[in-house]
C-alpha positions in Angstrom: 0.0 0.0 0.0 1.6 3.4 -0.7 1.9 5.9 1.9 -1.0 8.8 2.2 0.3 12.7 1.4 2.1 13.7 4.6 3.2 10.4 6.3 6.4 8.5 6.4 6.5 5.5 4.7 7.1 2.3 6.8 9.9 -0.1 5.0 11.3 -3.3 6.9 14.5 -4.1 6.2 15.4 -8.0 5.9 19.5 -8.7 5.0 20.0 -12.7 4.2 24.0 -13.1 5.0 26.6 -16.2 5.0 28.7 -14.1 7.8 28.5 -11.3 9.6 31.2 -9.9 11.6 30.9 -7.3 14.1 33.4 -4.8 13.8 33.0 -1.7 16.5 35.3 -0.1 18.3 36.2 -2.5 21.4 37.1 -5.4 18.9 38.9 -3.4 16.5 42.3 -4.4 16.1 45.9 -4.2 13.7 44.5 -7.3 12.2 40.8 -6.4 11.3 42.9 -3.1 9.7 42.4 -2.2 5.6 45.1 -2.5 3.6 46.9 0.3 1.9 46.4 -1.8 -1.4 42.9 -1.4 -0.3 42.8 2.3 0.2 45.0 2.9 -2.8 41.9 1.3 -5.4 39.4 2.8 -3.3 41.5 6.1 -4.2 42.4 5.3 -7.7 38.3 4.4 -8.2 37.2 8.0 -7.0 40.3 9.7 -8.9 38.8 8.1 -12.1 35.0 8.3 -12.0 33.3 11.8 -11.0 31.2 11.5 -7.4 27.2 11.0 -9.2 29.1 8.3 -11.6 31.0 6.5 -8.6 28.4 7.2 -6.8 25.3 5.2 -9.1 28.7 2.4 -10.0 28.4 1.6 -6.2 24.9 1.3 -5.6 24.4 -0.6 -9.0 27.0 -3.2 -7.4 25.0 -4.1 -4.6 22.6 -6.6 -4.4 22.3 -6.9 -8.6 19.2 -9.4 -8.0 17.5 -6.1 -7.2 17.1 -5.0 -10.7 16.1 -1.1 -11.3 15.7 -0.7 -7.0 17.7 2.3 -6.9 16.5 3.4 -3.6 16.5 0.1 -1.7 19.9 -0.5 -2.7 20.8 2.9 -1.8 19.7 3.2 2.1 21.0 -0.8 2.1 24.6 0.6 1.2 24.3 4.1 3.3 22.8 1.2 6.3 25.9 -1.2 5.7 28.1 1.7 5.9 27.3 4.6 7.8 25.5 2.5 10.7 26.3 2.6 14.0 27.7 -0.1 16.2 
């Protein structure tokens, strides 16, 4: 059903994973570190593609079984990677 002029829209999210590894603060270590080979591609990749191009390259490579879900796949990735321990 969609939502009525002047209401928020309720959306449940549901994430099937193999692993998950929790990574906050007290369990971060030297080991669970990124690499500089790592941070050197991520680097190179935003050195190459302009920020709306990196930016729709990114959200088209997650979860490609949702086809043409721009905005599911976008607050999935800003979830995954701006949440909060």
């Amino acid at each position: 059903m969609p939502p009525q002029p002047g209401t928020r829209p309720y959306i449940e999210l549901a994430l099937l994973a193999n692993n998950v590894e929790v990574l906050n603060k007290r369990e971060f270590s030297k080991n669970n570190q990124i690499s500089m080979e790592t941070v050197n591609d991520f680097k190179r990749f935003w050195k190459k593609n302009d920020p709306i191009l990196g930016k729709k390259i990114l959200i088209s490579s997650v979860c490609p079984n949702l086809y043409q879900k721009y905005e599911v796949k976008l607050g999935l990735l800003l979830a995954l990677i701006g949440g909060v321990p």
